[in-house]
Backbone as CSV, one residue per row, in Angstrom:
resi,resn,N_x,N_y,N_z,CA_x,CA_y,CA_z,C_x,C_y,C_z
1,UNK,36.261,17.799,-45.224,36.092,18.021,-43.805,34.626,17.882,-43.413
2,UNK,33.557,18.609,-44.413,32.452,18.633,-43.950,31.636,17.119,-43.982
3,UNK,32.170,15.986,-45.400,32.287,15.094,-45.201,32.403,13.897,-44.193
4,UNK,33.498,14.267,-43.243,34.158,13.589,-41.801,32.775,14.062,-40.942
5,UNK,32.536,14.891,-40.702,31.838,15.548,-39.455,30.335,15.296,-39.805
6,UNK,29.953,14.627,-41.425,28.768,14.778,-41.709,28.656,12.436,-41.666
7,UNK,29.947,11.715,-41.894,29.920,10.395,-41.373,29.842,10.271,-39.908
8,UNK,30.448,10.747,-38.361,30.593,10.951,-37.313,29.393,11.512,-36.686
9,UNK,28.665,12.171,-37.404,27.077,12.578,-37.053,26.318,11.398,-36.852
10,UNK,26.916,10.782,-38.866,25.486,9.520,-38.708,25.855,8.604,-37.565
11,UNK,26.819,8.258,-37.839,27.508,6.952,-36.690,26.864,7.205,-35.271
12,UNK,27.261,8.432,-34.721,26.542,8.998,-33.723,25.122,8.738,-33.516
13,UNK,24.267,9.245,-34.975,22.276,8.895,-34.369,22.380,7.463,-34.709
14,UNK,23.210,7.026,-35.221,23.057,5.154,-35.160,23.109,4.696,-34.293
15,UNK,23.974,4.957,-33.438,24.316,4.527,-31.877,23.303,4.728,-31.024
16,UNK,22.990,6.023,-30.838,21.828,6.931,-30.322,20.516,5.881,-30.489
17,UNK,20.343,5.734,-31.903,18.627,4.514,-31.923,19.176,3.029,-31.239
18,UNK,20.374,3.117,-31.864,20.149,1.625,-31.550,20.294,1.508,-29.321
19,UNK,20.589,2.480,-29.141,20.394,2.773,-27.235,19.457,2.383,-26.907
20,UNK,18.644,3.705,-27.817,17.318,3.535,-27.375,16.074,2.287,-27.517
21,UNK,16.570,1.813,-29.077,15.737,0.436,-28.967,15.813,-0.392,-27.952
22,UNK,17.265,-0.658,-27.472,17.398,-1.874,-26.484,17.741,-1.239,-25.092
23,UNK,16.640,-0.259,-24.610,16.242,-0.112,-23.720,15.584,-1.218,-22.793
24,UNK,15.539,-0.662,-21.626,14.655,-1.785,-20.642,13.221,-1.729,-21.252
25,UNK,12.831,-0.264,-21.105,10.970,-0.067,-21.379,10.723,-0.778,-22.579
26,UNK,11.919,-0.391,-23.536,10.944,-0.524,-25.211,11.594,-1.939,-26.014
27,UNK,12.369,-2.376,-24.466,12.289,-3.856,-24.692,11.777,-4.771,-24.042
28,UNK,10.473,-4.439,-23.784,9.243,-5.255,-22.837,9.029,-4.984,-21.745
29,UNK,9.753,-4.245,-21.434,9.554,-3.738,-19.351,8.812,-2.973,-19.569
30,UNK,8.877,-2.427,-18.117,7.622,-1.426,-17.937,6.680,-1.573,-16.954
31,UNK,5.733,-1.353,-17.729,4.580,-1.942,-17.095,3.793,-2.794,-17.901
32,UNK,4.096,-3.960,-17.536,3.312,-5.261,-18.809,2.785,-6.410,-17.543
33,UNK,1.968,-7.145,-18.544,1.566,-8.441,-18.284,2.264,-9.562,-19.087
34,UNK,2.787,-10.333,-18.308,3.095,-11.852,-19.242,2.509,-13.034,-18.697
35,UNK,2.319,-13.845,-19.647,1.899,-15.389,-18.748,2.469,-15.958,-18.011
36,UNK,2.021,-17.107,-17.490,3.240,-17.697,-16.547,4.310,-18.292,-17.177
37,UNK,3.869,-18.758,-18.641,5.262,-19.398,-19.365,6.251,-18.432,-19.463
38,UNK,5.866,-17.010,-19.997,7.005,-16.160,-19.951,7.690,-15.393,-18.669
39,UNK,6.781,-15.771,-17.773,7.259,-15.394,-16.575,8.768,-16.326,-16.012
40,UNK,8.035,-17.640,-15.753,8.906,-19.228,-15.802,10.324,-19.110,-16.680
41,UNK,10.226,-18.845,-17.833,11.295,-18.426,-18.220,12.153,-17.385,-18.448
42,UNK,11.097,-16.013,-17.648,12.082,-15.121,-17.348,12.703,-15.352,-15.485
43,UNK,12.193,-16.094,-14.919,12.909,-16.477,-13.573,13.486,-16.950,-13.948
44,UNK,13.709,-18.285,-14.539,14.864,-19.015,-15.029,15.919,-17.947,-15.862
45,UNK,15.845,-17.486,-16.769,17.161,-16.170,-17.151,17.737,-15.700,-16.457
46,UNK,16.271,-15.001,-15.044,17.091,-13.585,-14.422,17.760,-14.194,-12.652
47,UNK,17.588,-15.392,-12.362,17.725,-15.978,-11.439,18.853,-15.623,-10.592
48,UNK,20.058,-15.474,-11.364,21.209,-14.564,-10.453,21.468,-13.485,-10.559
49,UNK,20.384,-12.419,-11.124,20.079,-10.975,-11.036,19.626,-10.417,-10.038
50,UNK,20.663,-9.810,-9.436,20.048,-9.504,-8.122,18.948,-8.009,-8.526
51,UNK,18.878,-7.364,-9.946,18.248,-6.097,-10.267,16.812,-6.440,-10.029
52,UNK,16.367,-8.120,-10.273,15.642,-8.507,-10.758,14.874,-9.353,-9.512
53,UNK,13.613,-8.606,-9.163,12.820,-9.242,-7.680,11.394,-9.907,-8.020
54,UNK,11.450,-10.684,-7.359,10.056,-11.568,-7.225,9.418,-11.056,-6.066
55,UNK,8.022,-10.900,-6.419,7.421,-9.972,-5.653,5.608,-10.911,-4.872
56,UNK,5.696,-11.389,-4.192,4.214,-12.427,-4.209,3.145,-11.389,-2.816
57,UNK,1.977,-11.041,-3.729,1.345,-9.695,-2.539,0.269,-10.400,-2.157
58,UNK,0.065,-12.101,-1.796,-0.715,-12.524,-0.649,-0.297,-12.474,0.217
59,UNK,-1.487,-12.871,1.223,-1.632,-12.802,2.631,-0.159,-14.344,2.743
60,UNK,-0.027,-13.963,4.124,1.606,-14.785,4.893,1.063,-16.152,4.657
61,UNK,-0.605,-16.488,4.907,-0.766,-17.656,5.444,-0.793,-18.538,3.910
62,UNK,-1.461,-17.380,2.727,-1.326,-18.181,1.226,0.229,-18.501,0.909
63,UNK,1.189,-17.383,1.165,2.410,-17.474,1.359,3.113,-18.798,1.422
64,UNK,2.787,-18.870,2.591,3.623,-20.281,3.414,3.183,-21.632,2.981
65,UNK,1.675,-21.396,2.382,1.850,-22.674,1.715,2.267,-23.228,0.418
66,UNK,2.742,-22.089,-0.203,3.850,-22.138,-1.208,4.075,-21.230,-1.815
67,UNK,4.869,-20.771,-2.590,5.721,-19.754,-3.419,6.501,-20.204,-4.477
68,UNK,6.833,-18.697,-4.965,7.570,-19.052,-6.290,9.235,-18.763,-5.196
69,UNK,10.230,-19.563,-5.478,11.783,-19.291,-4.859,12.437,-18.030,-5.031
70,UNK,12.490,-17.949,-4.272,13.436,-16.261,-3.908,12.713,-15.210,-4.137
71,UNK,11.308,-15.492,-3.435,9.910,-14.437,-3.453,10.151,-13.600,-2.413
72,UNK,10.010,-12.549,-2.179,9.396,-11.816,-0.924,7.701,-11.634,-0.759
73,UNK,7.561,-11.574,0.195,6.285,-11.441,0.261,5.736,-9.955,0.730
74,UNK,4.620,-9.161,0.359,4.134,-8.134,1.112,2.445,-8.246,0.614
75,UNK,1.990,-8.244,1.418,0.489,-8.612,1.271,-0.129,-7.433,0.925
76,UNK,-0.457,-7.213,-0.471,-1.281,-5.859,-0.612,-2.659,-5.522,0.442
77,UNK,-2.931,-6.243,1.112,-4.317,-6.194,2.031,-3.538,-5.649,3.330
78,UNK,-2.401,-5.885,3.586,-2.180,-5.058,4.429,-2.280,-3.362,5.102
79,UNK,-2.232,-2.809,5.978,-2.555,-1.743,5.988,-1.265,-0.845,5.813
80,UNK,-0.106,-1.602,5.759,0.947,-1.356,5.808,1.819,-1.696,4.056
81,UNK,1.324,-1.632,3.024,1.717,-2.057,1.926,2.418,-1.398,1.370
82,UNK,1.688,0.222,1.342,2.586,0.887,0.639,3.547,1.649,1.285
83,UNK,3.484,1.122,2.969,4.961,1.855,3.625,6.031,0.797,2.883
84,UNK,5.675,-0.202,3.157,6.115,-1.397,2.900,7.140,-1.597,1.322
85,UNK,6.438,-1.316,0.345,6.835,-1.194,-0.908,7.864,-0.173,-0.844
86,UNK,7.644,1.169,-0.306,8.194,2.274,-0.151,9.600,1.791,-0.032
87,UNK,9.604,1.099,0.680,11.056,0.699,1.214,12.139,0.029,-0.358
88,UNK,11.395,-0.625,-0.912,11.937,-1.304,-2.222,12.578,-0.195,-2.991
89,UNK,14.247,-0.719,-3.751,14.369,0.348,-5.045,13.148,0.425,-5.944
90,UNK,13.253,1.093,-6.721,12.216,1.927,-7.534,13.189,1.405,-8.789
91,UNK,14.174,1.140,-9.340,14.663,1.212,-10.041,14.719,-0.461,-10.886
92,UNK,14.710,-1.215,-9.537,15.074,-2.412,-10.081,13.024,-3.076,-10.782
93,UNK,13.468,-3.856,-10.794,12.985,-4.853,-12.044,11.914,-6.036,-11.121
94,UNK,10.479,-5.565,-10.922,9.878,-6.325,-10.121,8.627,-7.606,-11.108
95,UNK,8.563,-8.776,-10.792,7.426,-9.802,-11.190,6.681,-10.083,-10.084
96,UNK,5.710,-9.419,-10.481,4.555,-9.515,-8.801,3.643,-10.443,-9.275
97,UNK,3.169,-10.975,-8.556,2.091,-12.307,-8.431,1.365,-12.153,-7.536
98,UNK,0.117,-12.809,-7.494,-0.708,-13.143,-6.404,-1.791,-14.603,-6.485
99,UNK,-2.683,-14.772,-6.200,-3.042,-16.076,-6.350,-3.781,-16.039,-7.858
100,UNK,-4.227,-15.391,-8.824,-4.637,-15.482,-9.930,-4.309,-14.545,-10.550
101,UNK,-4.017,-13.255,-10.036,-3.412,-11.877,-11.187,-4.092,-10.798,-10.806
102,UNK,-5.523,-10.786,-9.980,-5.734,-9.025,-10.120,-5.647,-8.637,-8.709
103,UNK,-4.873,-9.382,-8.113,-4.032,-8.422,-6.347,-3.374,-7.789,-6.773
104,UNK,-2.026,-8.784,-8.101,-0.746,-8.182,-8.226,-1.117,-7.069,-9.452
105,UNK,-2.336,-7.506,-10.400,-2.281,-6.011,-11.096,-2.397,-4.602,-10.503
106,UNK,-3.508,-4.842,-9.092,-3.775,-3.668,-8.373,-2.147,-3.450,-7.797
107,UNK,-1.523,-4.340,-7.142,0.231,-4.004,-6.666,1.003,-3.061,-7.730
108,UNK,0.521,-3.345,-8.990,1.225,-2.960,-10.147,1.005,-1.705,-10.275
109,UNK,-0.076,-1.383,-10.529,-0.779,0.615,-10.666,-0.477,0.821,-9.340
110,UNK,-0.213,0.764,-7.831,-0.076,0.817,-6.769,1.627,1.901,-7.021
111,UNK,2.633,0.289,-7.278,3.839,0.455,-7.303,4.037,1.745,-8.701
112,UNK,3.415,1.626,-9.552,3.666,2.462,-10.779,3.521,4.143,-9.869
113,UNK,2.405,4.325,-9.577,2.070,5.594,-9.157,2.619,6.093,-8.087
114,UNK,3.516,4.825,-7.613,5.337,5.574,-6.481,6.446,5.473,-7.241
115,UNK,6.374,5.734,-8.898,7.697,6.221,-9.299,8.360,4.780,-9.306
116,UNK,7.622,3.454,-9.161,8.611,2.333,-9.731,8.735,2.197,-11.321
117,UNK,9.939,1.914,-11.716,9.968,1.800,-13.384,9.584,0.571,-14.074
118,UNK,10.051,-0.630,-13.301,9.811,-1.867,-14.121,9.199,-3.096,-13.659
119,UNK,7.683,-3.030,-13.791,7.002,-3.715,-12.748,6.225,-4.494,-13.836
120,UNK,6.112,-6.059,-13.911,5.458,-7.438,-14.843,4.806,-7.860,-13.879
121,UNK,3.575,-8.166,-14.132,2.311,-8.652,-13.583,2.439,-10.173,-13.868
122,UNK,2.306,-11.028,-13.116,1.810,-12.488,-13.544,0.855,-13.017,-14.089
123,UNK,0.262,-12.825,-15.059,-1.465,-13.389,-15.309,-1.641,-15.029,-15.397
124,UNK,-2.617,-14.720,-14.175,-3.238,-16.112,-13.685,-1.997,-16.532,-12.493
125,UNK,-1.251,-15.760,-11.602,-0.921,-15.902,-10.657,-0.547,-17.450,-9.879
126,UNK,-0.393,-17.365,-9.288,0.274,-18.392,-8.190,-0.332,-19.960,-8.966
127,UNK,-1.757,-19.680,-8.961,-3.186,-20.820,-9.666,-2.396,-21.319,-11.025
128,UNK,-1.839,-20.514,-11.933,-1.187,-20.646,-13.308,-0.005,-21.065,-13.026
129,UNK,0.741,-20.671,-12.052,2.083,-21.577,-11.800,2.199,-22.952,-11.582
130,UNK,1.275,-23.073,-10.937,1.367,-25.063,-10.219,0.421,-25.243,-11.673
131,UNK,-0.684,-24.552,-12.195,-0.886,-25.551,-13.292,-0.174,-25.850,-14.670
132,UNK,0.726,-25.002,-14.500,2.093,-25.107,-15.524,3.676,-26.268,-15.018
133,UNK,2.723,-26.659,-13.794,3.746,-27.698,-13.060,5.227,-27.097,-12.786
134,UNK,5.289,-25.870,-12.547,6.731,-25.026,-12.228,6.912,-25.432,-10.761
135,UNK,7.786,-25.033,-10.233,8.136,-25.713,-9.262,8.128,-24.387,-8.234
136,UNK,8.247,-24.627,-7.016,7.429,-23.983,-6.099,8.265,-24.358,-4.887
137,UNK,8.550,-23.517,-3.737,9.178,-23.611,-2.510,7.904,-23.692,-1.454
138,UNK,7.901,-24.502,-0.361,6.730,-24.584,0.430,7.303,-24.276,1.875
């Protein structure tokens, strides 16, 4: 008997680690930086994830002259940013960009310190996208 209850334990913390390994955080989320290649091919993966948001925090006018597809935009220079963000789940799964990387890192400690969980920085921003020849909505 003590046998049964002492296999059903282990099985149990087996399950238990293996949860926890393939977590979101402690499987690369969080709060990280990736390049644009791993970015590029995490849009391409997460593309019909709706958990999963593209986040671009220039100004409207850098905006409009191009983007990454199915971006929203909120301009961290706004005075209105972090009402703005406020509004976003907290839960889902954000890739923020900006024209080279340290708008969207500041977006990043911004969004972190309102309780968002899973926020990827772009390094080398919008500049690293077109020079990786990714393709771009105008």
């Amino acid at each position: 008997m003590l046998r049964k209850k002492g296999k059903h334990y282990l099985v149990f913390m087996v399950l238990a680690c293996l949860s926890v390994i393939s977590s979101p955080l402690l499987a690369g989320e969080g709060f990280r930086d990736a390049d644009v290649k791993e970015a590029a091919e995490m849009v391409a993966k997460e593309k019909n994830n709706a958990r999963f948001v593209i986040l671009d925090v220039r100004t409207k006018g850098e905006y409009d002259k191009g983007h990454l597809f199915n971006s929203i935009n909120i301009d961290i220079k706004s005075a209105n940013f972090g009402e703005e963000i406020g509004l976003l789940d907290r839960n889902k799964t954000y890739l923020v960009y900006c024209h080279s990387g340290k708008r969207s890192k500041r977006a990043q400690k911004k969004m972190k310190s309102m309780g968002f969980k899973n926020i990827i920085n772009m390094k080398g921003g919008f500049t690293g996208w077109l020079g990786e020849k990714n393709p771009y909505q105008r």
